[in-house]
N, CA, C and O atoms as a GROMACS GRO file, in nm:
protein
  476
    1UNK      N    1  13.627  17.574  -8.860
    1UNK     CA    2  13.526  17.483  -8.909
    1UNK      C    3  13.575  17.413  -9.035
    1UNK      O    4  13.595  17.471  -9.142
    2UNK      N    5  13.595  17.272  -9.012
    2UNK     CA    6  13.644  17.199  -9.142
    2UNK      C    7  13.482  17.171  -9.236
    2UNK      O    8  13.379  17.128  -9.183
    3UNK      N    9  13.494  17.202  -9.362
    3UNK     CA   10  13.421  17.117  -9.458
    3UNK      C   11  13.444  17.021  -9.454
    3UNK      O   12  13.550  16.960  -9.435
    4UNK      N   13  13.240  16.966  -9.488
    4UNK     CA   14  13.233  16.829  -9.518
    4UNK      C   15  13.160  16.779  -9.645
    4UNK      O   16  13.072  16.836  -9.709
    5UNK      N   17  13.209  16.679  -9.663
    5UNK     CA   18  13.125  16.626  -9.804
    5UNK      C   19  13.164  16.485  -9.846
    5UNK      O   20  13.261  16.420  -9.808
    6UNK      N   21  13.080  16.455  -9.924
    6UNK     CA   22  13.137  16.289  -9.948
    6UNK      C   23  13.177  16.301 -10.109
    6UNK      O   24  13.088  16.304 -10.194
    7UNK      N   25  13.314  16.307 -10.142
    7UNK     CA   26  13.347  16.348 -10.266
    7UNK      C   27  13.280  16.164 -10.402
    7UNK      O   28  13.280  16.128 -10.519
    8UNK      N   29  13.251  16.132 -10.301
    8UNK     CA   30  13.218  15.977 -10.404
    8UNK      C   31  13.120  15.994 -10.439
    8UNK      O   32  13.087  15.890 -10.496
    9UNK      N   33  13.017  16.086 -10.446
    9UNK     CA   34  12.954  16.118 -10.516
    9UNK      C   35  12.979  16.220 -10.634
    9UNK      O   36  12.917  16.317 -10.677
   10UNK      N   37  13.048  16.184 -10.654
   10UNK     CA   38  13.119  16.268 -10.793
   10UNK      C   39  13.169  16.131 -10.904
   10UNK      O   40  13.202  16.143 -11.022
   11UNK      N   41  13.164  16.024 -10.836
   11UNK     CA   42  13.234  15.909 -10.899
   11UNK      C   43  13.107  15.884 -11.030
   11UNK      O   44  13.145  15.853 -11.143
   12UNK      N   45  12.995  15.896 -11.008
   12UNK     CA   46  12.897  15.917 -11.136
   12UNK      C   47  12.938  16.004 -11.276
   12UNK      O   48  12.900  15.996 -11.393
   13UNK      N   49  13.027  16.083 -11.210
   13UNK     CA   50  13.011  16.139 -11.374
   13UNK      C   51  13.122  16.164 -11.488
   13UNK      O   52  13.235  16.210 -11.472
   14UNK      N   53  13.077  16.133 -11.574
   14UNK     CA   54  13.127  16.068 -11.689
   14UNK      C   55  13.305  16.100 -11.716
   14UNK      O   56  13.340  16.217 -11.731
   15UNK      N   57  13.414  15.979 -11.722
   15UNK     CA   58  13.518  16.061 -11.692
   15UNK      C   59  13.582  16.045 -11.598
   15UNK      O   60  13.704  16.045 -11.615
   16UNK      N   61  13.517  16.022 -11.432
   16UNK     CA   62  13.587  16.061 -11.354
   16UNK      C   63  13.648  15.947 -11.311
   16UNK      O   64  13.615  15.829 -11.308
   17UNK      N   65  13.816  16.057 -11.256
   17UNK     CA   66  13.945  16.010 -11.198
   17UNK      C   67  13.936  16.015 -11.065
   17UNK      O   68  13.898  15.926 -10.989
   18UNK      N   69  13.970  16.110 -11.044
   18UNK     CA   70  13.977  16.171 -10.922
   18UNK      C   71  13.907  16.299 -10.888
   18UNK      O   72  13.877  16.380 -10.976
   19UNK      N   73  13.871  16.325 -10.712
   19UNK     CA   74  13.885  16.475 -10.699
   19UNK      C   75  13.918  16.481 -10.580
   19UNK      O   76  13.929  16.372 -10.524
   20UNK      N   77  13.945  16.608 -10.497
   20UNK     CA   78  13.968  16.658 -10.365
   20UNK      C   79  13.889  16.787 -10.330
   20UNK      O   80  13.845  16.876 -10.402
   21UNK      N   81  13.883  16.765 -10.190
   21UNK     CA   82  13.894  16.895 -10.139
   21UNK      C   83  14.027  16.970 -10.050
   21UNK      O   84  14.090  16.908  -9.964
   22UNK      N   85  14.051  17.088 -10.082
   22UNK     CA   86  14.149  17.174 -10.064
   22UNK      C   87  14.126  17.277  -9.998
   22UNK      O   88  14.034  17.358 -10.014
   23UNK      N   89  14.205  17.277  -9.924
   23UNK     CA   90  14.219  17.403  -9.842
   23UNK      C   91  14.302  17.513  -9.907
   23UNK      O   92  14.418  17.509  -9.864
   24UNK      N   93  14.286  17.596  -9.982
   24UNK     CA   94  14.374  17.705 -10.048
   24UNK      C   95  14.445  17.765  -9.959
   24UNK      O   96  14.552  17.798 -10.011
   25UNK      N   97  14.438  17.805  -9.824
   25UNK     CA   98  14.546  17.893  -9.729
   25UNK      C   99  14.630  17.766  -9.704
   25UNK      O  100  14.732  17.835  -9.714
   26UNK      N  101  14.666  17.677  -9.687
   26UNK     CA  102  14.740  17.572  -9.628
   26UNK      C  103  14.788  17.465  -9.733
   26UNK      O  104  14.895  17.409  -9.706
   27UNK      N  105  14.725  17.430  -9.847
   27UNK     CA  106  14.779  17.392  -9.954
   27UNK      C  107  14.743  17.273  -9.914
   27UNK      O  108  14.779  17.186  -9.993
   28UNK      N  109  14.659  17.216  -9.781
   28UNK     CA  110  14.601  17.034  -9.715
   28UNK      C  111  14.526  17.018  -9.828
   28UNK      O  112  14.465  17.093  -9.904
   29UNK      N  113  14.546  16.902  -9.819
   29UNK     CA  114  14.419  16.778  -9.877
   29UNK      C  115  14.339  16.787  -9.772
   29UNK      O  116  14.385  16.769  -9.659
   30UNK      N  117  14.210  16.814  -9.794
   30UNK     CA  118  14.075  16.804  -9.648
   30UNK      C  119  14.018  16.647  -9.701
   30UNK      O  120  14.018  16.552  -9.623
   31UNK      N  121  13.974  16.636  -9.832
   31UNK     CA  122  13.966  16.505  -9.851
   31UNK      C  123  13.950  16.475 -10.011
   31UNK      O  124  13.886  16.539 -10.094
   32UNK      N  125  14.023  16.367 -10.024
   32UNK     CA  126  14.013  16.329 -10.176
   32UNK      C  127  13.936  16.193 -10.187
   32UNK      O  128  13.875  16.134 -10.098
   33UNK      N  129  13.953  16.161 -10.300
   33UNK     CA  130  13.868  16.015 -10.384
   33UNK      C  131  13.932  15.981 -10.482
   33UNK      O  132  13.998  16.068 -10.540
   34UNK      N  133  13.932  15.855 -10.529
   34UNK     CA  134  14.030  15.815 -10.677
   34UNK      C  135  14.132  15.772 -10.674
   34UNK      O  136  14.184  15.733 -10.569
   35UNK      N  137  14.199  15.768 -10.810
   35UNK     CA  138  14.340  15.710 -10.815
   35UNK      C  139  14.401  15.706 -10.965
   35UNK      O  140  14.351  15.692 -11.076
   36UNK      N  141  14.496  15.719 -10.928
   36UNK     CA  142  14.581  15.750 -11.080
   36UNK      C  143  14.683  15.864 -11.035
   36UNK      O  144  14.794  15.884 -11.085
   37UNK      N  145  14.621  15.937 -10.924
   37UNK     CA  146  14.703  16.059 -10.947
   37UNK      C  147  14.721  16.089 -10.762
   37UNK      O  148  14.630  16.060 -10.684
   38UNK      N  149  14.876  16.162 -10.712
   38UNK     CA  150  14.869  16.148 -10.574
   38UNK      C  151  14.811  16.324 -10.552
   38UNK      O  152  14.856  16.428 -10.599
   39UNK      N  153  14.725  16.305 -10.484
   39UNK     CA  154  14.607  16.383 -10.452
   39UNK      C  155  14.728  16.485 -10.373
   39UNK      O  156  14.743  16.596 -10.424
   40UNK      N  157  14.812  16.454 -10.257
   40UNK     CA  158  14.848  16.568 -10.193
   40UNK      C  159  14.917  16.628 -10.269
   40UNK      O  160  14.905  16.751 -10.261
   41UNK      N  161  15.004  16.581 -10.361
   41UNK     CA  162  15.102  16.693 -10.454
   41UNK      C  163  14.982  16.769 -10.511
   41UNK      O  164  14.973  16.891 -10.495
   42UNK      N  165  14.872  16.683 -10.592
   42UNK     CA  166  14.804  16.846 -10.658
   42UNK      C  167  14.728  16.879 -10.578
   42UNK      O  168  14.627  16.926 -10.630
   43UNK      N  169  14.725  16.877 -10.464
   43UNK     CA  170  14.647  16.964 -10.379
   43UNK      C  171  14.754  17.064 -10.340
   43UNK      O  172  14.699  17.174 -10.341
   44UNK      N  173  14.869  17.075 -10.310
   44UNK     CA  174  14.993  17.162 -10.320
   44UNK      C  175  15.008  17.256 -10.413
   44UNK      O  176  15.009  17.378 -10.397
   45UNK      N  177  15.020  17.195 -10.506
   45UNK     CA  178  15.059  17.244 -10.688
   45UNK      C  179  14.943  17.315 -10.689
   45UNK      O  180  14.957  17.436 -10.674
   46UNK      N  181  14.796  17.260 -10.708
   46UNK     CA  182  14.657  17.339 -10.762
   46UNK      C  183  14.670  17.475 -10.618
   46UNK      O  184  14.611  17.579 -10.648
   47UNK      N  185  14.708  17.476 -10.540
   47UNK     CA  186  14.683  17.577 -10.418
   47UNK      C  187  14.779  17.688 -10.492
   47UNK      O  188  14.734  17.803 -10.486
   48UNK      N  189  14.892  17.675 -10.554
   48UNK     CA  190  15.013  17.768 -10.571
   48UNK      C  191  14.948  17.813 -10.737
   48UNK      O  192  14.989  17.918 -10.786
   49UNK      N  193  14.866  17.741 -10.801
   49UNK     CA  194  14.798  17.801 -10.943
   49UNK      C  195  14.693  17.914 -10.900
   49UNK      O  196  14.685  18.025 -10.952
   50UNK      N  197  14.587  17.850 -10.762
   50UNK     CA  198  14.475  17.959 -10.759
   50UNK      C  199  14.543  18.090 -10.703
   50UNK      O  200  14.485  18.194 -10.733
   51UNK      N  201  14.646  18.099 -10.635
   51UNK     CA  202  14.713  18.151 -10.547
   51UNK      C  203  14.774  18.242 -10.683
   51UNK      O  204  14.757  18.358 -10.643
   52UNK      N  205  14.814  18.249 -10.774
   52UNK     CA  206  14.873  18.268 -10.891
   52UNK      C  207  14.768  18.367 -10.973
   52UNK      O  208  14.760  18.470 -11.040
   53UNK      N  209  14.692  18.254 -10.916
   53UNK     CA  210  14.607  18.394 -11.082
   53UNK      C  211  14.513  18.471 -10.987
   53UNK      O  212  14.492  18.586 -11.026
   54UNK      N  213  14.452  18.436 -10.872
   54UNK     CA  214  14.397  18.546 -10.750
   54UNK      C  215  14.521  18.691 -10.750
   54UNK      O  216  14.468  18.802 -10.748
   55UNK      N  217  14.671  18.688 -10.753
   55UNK     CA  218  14.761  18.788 -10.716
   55UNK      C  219  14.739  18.848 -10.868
   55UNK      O  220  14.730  18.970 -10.879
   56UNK      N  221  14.730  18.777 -10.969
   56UNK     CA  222  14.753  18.840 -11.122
   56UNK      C  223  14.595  18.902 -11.142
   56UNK      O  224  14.593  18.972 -11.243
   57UNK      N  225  14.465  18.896 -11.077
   57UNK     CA  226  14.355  18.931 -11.110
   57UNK      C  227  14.378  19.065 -11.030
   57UNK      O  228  14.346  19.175 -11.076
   58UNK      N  229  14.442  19.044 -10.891
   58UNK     CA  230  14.503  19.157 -10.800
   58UNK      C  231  14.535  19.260 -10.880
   58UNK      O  232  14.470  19.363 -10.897
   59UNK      N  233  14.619  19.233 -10.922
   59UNK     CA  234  14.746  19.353 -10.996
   59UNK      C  235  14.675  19.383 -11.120
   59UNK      O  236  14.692  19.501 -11.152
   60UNK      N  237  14.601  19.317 -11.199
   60UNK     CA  238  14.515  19.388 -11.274
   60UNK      C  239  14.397  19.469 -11.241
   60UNK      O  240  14.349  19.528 -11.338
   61UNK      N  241  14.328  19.489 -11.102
   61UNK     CA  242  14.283  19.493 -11.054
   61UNK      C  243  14.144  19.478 -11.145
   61UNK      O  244  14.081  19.570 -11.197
   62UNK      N  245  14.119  19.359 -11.147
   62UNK     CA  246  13.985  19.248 -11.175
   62UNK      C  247  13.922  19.256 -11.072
   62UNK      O  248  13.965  19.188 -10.978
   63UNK      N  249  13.807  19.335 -11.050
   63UNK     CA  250  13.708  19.286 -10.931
   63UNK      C  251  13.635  19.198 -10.923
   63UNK      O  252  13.519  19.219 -10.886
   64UNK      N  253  13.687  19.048 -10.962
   64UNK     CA  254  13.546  18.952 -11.005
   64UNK      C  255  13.656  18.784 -10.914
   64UNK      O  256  13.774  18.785 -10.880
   65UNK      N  257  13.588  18.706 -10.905
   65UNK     CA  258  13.589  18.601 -10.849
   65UNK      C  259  13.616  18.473 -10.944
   65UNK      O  260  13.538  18.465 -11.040
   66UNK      N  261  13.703  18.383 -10.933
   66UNK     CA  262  13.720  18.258 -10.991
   66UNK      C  263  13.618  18.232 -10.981
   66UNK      O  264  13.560  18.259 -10.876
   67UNK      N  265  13.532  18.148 -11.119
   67UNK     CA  266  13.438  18.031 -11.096
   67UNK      C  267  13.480  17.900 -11.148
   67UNK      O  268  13.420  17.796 -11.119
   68UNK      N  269  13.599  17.906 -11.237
   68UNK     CA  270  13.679  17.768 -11.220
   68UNK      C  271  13.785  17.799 -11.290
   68UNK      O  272  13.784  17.905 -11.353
   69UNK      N  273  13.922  17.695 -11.293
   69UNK     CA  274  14.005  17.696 -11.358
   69UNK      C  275  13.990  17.541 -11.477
   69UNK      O  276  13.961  17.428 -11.438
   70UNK      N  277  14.015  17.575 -11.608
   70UNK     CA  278  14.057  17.371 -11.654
   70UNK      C  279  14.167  17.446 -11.718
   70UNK      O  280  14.202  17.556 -11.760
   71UNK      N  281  14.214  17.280 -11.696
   71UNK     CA  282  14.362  17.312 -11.744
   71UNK      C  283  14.366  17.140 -11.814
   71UNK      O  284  14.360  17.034 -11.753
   72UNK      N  285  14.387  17.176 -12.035
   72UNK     CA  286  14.369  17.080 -12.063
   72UNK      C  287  14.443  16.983 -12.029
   72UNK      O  288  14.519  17.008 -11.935
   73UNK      N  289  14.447  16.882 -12.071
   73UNK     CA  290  14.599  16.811 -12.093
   73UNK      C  291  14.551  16.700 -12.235
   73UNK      O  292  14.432  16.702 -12.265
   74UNK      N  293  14.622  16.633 -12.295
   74UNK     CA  294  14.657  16.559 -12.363
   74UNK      C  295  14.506  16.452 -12.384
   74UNK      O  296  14.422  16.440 -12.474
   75UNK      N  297  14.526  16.385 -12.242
   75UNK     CA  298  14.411  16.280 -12.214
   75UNK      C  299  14.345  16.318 -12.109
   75UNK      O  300  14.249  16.244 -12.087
   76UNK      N  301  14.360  16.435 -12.009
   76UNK     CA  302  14.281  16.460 -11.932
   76UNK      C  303  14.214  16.606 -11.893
   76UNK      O  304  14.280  16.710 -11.888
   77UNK      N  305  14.089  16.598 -11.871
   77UNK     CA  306  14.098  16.770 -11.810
   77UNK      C  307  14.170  16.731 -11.629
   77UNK      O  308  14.197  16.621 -11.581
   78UNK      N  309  14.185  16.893 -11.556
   78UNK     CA  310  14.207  16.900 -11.462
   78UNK      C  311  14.086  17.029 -11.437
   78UNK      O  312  14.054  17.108 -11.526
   79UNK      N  313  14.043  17.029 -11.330
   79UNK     CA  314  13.880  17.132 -11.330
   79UNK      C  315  13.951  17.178 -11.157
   79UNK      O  316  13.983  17.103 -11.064
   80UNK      N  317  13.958  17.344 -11.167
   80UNK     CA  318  13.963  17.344 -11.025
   80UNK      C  319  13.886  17.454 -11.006
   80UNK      O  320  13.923  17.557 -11.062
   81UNK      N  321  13.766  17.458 -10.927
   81UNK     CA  322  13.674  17.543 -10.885
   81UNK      C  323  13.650  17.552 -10.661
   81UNK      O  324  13.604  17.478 -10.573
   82UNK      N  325  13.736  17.732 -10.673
   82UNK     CA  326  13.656  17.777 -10.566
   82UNK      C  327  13.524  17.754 -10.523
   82UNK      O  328  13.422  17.793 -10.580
   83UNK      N  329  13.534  17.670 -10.389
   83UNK     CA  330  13.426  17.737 -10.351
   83UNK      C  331  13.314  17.855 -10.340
   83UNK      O  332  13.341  17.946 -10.262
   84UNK      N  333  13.188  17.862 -10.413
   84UNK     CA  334  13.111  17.977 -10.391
   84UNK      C  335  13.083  18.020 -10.222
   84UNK      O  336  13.070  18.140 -10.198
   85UNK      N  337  13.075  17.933 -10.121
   85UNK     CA  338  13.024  17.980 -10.002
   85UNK      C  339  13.149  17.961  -9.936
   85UNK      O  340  13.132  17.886  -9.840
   86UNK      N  341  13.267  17.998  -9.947
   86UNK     CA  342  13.373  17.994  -9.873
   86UNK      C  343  13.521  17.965  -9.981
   86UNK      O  344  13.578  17.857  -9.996
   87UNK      N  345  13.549  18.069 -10.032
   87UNK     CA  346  13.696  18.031 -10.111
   87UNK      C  347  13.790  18.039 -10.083
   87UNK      O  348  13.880  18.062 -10.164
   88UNK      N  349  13.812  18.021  -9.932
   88UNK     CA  350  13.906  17.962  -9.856
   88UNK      C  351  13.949  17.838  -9.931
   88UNK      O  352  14.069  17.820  -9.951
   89UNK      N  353  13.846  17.738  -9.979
   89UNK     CA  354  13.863  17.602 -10.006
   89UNK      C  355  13.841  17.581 -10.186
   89UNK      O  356  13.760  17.657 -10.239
   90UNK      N  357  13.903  17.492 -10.264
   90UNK     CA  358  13.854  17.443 -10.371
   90UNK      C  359  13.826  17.317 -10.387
   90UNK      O  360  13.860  17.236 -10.302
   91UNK      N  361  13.748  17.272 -10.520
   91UNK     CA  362  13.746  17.141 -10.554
   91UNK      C  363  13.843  17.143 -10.662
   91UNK      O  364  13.877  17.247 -10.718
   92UNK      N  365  13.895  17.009 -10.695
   92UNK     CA  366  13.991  16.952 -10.788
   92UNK      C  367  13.908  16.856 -10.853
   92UNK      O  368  13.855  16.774 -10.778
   93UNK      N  369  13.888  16.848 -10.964
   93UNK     CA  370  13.856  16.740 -11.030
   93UNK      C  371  13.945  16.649 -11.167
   93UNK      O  372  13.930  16.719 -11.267
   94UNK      N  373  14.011  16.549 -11.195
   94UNK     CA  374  14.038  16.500 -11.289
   94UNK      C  375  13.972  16.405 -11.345
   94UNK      O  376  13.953  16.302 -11.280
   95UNK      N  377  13.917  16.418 -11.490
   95UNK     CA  378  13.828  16.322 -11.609
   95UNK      C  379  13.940  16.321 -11.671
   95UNK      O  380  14.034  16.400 -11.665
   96UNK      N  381  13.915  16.184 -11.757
   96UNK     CA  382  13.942  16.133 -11.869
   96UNK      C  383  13.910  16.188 -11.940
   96UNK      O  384  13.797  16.224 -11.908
   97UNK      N  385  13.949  16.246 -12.074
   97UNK     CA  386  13.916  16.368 -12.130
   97UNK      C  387  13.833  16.267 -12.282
   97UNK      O  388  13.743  16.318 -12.348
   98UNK      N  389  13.882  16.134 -12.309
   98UNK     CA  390  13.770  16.082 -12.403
   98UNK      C  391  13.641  16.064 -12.371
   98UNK      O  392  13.542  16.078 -12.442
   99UNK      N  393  13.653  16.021 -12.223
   99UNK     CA  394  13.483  15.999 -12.196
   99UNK      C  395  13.448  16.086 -12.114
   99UNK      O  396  13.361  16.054 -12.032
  100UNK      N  397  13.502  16.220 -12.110
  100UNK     CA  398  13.366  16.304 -12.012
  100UNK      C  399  13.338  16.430 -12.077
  100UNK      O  400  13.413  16.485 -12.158
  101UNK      N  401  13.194  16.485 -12.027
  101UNK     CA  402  13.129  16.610 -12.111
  101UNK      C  403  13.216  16.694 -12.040
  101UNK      O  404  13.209  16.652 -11.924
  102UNK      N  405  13.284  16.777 -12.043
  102UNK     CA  406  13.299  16.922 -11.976
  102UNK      C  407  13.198  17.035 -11.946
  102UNK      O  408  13.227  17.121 -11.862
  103UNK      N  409  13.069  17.037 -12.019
  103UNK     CA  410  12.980  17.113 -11.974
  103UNK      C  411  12.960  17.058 -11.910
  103UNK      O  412  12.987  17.110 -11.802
  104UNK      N  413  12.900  16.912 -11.895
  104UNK     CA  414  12.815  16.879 -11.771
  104UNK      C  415  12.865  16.852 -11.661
  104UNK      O  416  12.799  16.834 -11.559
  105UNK      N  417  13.018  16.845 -11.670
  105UNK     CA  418  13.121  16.815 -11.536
  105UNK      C  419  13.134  16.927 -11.493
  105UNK      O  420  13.181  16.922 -11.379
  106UNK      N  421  13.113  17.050 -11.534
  106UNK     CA  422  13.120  17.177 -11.464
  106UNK      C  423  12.966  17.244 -11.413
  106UNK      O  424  12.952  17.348 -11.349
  107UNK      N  425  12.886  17.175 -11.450
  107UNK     CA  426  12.738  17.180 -11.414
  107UNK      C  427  12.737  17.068 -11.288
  107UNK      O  428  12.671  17.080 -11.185
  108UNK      N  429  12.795  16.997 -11.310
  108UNK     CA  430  12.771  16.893 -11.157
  108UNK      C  431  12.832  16.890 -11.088
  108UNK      O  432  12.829  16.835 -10.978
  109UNK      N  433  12.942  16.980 -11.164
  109UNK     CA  434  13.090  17.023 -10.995
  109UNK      C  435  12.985  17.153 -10.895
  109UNK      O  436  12.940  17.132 -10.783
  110UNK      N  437  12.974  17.240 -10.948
  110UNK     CA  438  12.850  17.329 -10.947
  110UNK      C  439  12.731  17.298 -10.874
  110UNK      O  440  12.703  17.379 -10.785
  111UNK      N  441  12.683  17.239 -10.883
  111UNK     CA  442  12.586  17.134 -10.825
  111UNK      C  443  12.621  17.092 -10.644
  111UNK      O  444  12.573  17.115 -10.534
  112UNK      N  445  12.761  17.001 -10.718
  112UNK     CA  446  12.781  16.919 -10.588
  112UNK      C  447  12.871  17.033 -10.470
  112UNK      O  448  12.920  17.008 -10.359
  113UNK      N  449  12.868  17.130 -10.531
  113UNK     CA  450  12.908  17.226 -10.393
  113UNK      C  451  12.828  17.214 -10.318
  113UNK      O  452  12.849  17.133 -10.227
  114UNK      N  453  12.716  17.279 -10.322
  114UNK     CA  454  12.603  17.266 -10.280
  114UNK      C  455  12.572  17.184 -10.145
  114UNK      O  456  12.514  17.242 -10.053
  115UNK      N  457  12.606  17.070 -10.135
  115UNK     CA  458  12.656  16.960 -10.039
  115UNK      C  459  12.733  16.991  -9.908
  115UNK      O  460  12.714  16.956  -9.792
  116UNK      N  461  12.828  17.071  -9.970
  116UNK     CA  462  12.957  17.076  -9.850
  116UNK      C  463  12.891  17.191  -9.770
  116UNK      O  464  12.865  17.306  -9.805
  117UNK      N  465  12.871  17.123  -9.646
  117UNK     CA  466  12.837  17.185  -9.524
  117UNK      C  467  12.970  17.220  -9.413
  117UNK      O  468  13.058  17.135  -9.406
  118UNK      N  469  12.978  17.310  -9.352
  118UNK     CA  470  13.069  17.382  -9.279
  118UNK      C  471  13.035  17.377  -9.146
  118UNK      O  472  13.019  17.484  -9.088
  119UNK      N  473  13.016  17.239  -9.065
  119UNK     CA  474  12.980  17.265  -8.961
  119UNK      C  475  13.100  17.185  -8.846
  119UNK      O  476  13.086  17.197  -8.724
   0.00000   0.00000   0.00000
């Protein structure tokens, strides 16, 4: 069962670049939005980070679940949050880091899961 969702509704909030959806076992782009940045490399790259700190929560043995990763940068955040109803898959998000809230981009990434239906 592929997820679905219309990631352009994410284009509202404050900040935003880009985002995708990801398949974490396969490292695919299922579907992105935006531009500035080529979506399949960090859908590659972000698959081999969650993949990274899931084995390091392993070996510490952390019994608890990603609810997101950011990873600053300079001028941008990068936001990558598992899915709650299936973390098979993540979202990717990149803002402009002058014009967007980070609370509220992680309140409406949060939100817009919510959306993605699995049928």
């Amino acid at each position: 069962m592929m997820p679905r969702s219309s990631l352009s509704l994410l284009r509202d909030m404050d900040g935003y670049l880009a985002s995708a959806l990801v398949d974490a076992g396969s490292g695919r782009l299922v579907a992105g939005d935006g531009s500035g940045i080529d979506l399949e490399v960090a859908a590659a790259g972000n698959t081999d980070v969650i993949r990274a700190k899931r084995r390091t929560a392993d070996a510490l043995r952390i019994d608890d679940t990603i609810e997101d990763i950011l990873i600053n940068l300079t001028h941008q955040y990068h936001l990558i949050r598992p899915l709650e109803s299936n973390q098979r898959y993540f979202l990717y998000i990149v803002l402009d880091r002058a014009r967007a809230n980070l609370a509220m981009a992680r309140h409406e990434l949060r939100n817009f899961e919510k959306s993605i239906s699995f049928n």
